[in-house]
N, CA, C and O atoms as a Maestro MAE file, in Angstrom:
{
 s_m_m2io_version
 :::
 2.0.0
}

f_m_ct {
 s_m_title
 :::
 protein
 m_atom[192] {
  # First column is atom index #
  i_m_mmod_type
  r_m_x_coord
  r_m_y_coord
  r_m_z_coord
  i_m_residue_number
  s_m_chain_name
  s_m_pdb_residue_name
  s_m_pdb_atom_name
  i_m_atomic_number
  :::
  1 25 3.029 -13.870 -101.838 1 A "UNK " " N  " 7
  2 3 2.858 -14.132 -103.282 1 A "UNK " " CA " 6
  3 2 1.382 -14.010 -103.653 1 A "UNK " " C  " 6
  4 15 0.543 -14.594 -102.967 1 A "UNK " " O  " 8
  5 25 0.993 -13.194 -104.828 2 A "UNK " " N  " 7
  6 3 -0.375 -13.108 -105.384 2 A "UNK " " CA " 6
  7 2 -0.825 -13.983 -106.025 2 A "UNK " " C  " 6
  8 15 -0.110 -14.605 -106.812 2 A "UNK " " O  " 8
  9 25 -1.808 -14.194 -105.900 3 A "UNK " " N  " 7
  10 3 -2.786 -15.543 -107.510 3 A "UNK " " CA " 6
  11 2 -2.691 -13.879 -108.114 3 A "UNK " " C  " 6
  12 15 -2.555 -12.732 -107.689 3 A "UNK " " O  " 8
  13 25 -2.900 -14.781 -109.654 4 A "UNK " " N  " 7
  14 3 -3.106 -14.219 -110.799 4 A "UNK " " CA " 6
  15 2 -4.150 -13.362 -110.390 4 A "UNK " " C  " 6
  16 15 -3.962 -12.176 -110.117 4 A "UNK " " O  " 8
  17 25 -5.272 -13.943 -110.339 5 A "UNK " " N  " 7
  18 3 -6.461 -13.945 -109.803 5 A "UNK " " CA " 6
  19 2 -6.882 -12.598 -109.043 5 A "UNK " " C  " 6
  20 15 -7.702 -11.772 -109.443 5 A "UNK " " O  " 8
  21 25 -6.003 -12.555 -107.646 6 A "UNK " " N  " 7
  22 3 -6.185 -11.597 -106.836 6 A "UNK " " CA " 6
  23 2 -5.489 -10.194 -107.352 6 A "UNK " " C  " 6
  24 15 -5.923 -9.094 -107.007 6 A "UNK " " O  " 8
  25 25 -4.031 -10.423 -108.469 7 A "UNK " " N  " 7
  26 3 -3.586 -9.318 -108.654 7 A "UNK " " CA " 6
  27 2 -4.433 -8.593 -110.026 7 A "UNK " " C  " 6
  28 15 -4.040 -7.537 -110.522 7 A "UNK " " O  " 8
  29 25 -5.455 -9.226 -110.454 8 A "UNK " " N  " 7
  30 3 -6.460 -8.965 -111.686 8 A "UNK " " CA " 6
  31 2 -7.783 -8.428 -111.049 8 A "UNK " " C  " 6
  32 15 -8.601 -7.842 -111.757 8 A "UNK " " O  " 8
  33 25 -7.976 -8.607 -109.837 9 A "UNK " " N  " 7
  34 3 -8.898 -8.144 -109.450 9 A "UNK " " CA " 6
  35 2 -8.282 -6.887 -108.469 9 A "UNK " " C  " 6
  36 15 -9.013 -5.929 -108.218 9 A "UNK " " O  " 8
  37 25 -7.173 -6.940 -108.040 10 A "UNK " " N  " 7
  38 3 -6.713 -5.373 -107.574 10 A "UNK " " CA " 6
  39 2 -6.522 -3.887 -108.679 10 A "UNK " " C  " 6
  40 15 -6.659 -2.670 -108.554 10 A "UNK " " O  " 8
  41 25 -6.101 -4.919 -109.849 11 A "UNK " " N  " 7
  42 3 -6.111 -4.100 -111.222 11 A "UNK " " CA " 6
  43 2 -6.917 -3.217 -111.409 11 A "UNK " " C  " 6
  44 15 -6.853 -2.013 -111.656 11 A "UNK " " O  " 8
  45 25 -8.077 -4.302 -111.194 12 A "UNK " " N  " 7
  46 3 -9.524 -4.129 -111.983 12 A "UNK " " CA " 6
  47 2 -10.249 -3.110 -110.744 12 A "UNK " " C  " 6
  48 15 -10.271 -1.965 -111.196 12 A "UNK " " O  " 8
  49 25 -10.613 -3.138 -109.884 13 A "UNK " " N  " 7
  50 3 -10.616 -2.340 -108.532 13 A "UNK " " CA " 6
  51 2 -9.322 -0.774 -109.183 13 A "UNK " " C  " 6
  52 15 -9.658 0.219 -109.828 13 A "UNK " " O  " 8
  53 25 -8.741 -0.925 -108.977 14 A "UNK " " N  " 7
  54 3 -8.012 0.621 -109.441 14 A "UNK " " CA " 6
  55 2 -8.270 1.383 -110.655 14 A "UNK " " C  " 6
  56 15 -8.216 2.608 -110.769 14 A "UNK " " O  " 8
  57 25 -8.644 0.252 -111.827 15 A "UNK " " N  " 7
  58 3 -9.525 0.801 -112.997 15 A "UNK " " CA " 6
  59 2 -11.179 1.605 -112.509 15 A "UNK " " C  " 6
  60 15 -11.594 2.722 -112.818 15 A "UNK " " O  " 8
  61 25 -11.576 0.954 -111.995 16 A "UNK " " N  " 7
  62 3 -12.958 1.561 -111.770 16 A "UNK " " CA " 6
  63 2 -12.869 2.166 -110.835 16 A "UNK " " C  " 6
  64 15 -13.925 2.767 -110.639 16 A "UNK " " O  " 8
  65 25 -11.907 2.419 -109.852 17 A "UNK " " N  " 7
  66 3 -12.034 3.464 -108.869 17 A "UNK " " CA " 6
  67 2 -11.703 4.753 -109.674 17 A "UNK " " C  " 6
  68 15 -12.485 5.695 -109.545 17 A "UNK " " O  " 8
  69 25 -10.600 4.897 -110.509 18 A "UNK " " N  " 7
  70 3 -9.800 5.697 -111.163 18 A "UNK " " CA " 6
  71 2 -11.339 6.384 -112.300 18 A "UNK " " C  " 6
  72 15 -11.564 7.587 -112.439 18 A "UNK " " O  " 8
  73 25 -12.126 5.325 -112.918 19 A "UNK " " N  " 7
  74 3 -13.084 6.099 -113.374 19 A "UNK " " CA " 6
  75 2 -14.579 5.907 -112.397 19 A "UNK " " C  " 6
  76 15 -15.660 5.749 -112.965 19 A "UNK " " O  " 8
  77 25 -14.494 5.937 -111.261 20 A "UNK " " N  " 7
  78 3 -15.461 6.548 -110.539 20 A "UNK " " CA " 6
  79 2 -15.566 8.022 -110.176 20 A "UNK " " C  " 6
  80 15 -16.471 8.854 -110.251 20 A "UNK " " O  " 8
  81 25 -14.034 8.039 -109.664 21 A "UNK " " N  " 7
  82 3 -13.269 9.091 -108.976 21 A "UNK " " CA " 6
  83 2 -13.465 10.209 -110.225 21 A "UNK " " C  " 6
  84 15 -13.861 11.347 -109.973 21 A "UNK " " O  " 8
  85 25 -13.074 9.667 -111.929 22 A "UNK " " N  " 7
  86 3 -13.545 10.604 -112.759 22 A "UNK " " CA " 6
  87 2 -14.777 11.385 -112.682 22 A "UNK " " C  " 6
  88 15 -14.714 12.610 -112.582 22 A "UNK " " O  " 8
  89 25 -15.802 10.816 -112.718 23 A "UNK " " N  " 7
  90 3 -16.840 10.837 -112.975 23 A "UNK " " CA " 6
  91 2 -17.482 11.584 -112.056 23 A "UNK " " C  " 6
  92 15 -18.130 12.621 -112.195 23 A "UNK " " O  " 8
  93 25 -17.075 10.555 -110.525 24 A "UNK " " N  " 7
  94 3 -18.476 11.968 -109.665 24 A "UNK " " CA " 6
  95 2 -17.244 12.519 -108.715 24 A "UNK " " C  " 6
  96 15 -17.506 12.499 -107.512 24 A "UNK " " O  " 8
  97 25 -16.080 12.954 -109.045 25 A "UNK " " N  " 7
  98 3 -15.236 13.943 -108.707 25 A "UNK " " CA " 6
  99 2 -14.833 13.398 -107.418 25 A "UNK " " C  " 6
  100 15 -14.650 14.175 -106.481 25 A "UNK " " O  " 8
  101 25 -14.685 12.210 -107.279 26 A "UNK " " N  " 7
  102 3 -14.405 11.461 -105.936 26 A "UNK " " CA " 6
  103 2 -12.962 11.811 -105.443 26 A "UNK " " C  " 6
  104 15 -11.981 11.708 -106.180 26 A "UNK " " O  " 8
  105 25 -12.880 12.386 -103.669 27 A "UNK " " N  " 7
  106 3 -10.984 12.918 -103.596 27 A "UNK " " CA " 6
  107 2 -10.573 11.463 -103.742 27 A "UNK " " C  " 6
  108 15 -11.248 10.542 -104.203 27 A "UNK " " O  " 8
  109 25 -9.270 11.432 -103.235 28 A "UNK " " N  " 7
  110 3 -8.522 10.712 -102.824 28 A "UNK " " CA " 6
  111 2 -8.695 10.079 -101.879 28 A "UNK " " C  " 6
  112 15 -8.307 8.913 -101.807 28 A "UNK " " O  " 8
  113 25 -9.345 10.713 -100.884 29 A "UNK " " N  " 7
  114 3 -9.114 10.078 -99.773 29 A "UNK " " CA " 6
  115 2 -11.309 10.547 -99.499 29 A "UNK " " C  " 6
  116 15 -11.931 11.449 -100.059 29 A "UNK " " O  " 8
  117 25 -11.812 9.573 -98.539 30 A "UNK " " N  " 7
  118 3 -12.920 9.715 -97.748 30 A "UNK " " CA " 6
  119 2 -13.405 10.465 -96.917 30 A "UNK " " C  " 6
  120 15 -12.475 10.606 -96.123 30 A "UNK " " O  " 8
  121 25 -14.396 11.163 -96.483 31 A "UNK " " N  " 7
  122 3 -14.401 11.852 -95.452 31 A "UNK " " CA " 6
  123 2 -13.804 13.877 -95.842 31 A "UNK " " C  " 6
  124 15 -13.154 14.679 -95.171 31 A "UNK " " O  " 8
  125 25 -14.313 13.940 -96.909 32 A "UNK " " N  " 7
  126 3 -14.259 15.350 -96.967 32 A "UNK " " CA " 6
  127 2 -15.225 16.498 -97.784 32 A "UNK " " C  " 6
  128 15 -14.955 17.390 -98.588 32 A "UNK " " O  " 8
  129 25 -16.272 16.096 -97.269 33 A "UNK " " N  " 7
  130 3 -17.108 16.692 -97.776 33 A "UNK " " CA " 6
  131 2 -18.193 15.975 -99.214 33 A "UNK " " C  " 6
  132 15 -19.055 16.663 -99.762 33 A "UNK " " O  " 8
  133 25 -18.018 15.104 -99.448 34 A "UNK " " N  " 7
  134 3 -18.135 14.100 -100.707 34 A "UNK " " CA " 6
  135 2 -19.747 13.631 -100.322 34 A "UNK " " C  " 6
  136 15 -20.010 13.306 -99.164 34 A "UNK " " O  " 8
  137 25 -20.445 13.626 -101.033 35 A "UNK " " N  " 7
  138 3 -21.758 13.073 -101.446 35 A "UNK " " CA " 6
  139 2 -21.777 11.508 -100.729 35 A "UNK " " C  " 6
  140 15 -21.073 10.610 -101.190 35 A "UNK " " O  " 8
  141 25 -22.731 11.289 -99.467 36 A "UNK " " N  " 7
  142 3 -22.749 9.596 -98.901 36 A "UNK " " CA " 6
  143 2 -22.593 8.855 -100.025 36 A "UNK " " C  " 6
  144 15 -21.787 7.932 -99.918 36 A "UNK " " O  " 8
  145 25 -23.006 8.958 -100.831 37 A "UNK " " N  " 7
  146 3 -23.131 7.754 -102.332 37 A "UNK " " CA " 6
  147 2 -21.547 7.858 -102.909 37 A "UNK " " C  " 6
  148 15 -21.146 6.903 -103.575 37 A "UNK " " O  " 8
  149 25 -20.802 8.791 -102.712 38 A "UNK " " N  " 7
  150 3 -19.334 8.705 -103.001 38 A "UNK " " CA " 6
  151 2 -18.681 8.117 -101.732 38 A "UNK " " C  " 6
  152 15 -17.499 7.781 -101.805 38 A "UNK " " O  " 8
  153 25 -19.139 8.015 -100.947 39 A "UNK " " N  " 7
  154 3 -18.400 7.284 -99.637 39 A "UNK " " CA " 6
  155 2 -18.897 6.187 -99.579 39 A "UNK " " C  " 6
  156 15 -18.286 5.323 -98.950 39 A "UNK " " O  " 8
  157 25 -20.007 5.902 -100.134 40 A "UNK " " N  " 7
  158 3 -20.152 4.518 -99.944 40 A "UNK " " CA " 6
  159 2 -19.688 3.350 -101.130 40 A "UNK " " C  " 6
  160 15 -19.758 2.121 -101.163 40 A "UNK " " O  " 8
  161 25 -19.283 4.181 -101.883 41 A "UNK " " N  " 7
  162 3 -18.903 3.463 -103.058 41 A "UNK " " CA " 6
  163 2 -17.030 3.360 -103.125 41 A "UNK " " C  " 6
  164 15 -16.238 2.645 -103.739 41 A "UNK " " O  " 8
  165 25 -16.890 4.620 -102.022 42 A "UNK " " N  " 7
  166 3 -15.480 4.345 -102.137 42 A "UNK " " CA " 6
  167 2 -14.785 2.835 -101.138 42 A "UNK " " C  " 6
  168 15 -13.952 1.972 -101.417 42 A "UNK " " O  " 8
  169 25 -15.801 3.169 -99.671 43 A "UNK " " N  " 7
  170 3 -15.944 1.764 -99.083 43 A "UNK " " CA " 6
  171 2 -15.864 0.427 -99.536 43 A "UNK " " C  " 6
  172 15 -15.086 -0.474 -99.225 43 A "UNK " " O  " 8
  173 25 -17.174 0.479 -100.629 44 A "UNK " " N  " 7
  174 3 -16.986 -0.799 -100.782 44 A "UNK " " CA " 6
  175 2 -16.029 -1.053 -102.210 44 A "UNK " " C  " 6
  176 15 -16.115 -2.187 -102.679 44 A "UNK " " O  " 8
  177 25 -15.181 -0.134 -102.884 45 A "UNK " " N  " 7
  178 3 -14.441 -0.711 -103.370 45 A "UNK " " CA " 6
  179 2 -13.165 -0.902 -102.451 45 A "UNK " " C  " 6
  180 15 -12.528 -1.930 -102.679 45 A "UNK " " O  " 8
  181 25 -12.623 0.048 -101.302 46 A "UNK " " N  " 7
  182 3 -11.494 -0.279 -101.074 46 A "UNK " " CA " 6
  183 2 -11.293 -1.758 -100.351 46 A "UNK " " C  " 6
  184 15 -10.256 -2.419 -100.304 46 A "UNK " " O  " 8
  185 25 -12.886 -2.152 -99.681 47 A "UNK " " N  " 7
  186 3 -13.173 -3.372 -98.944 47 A "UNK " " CA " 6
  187 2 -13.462 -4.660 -99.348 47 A "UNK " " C  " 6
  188 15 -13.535 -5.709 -98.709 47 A "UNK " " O  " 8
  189 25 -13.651 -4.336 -100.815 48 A "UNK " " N  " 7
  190 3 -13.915 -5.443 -101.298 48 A "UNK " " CA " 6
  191 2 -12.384 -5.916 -102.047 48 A "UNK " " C  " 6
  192 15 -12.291 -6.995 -102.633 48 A "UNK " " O  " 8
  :::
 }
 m_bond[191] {
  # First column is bond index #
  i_m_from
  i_m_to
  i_m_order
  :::
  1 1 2 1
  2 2 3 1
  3 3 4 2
  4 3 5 1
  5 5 6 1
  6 6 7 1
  7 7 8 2
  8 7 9 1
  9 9 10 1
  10 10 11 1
  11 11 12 2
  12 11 13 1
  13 13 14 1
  14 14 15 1
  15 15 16 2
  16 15 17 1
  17 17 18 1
  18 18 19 1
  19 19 20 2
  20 19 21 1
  21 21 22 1
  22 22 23 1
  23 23 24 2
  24 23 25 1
  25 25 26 1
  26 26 27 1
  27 27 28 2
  28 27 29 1
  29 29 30 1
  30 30 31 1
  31 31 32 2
  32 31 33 1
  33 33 34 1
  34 34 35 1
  35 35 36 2
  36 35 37 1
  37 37 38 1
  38 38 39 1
  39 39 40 2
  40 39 41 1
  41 41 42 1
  42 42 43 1
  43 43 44 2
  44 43 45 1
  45 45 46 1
  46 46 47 1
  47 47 48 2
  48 47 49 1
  49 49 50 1
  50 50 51 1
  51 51 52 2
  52 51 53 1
  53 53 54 1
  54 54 55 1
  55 55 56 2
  56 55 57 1
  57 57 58 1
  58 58 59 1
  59 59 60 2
  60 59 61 1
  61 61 62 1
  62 62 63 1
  63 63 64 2
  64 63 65 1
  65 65 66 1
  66 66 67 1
  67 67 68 2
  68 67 69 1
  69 69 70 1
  70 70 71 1
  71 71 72 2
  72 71 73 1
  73 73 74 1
  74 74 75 1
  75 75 76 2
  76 75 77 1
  77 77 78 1
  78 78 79 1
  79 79 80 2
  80 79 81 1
  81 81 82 1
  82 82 83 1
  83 83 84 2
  84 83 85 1
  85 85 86 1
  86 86 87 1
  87 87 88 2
  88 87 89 1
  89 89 90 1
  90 90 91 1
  91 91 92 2
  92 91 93 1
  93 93 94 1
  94 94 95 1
  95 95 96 2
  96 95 97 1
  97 97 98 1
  98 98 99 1
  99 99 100 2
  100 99 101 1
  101 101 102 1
  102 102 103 1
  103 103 104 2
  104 103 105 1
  105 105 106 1
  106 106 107 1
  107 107 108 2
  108 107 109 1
  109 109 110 1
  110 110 111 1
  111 111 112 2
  112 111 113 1
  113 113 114 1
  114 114 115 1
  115 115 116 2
  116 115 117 1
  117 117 118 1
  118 118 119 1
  119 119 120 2
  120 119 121 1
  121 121 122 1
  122 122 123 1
  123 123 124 2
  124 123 125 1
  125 125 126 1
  126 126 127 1
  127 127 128 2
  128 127 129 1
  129 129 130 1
  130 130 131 1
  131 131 132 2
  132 131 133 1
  133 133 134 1
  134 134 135 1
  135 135 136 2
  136 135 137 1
  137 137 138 1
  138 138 139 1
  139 139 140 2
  140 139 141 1
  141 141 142 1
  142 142 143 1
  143 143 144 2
  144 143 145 1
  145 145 146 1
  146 146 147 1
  147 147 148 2
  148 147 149 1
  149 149 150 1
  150 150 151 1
  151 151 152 2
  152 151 153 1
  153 153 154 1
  154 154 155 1
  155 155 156 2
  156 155 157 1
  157 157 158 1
  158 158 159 1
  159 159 160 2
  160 159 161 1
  161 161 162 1
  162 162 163 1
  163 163 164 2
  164 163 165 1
  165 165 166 1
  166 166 167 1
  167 167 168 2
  168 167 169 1
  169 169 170 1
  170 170 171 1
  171 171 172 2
  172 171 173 1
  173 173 174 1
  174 174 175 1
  175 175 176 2
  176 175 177 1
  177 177 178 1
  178 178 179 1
  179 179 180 2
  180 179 181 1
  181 181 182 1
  182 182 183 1
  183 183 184 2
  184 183 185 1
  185 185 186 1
  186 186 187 1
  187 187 188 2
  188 187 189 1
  189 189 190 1
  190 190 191 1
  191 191 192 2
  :::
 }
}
């Protein structure tokens, strides 16, 4: 079962990945050729 809490912050995490990924053309997935600053940003959103 989720807190409110945690399922608002998974939300919110898929919102800004969704416009990161816009923005500096981030894949899907890590590890393919992508700018370190797009891997490191994809890191720490999927980790946080």
């Amino acid at each position: 079962m989720m807190t409110d809490a945690k399922k608002e912050s998974a939300l919110e995490r898929r919102i800004i990945f969704s416009c990161i990924r816009r923005t500096t053309q981030l894949p899907a997935y890590p590890g393919s050729g992508t700018k370190p600053v797009d891997k490191i940003l994809y890191a720490i959103i999927i980790l946080n």
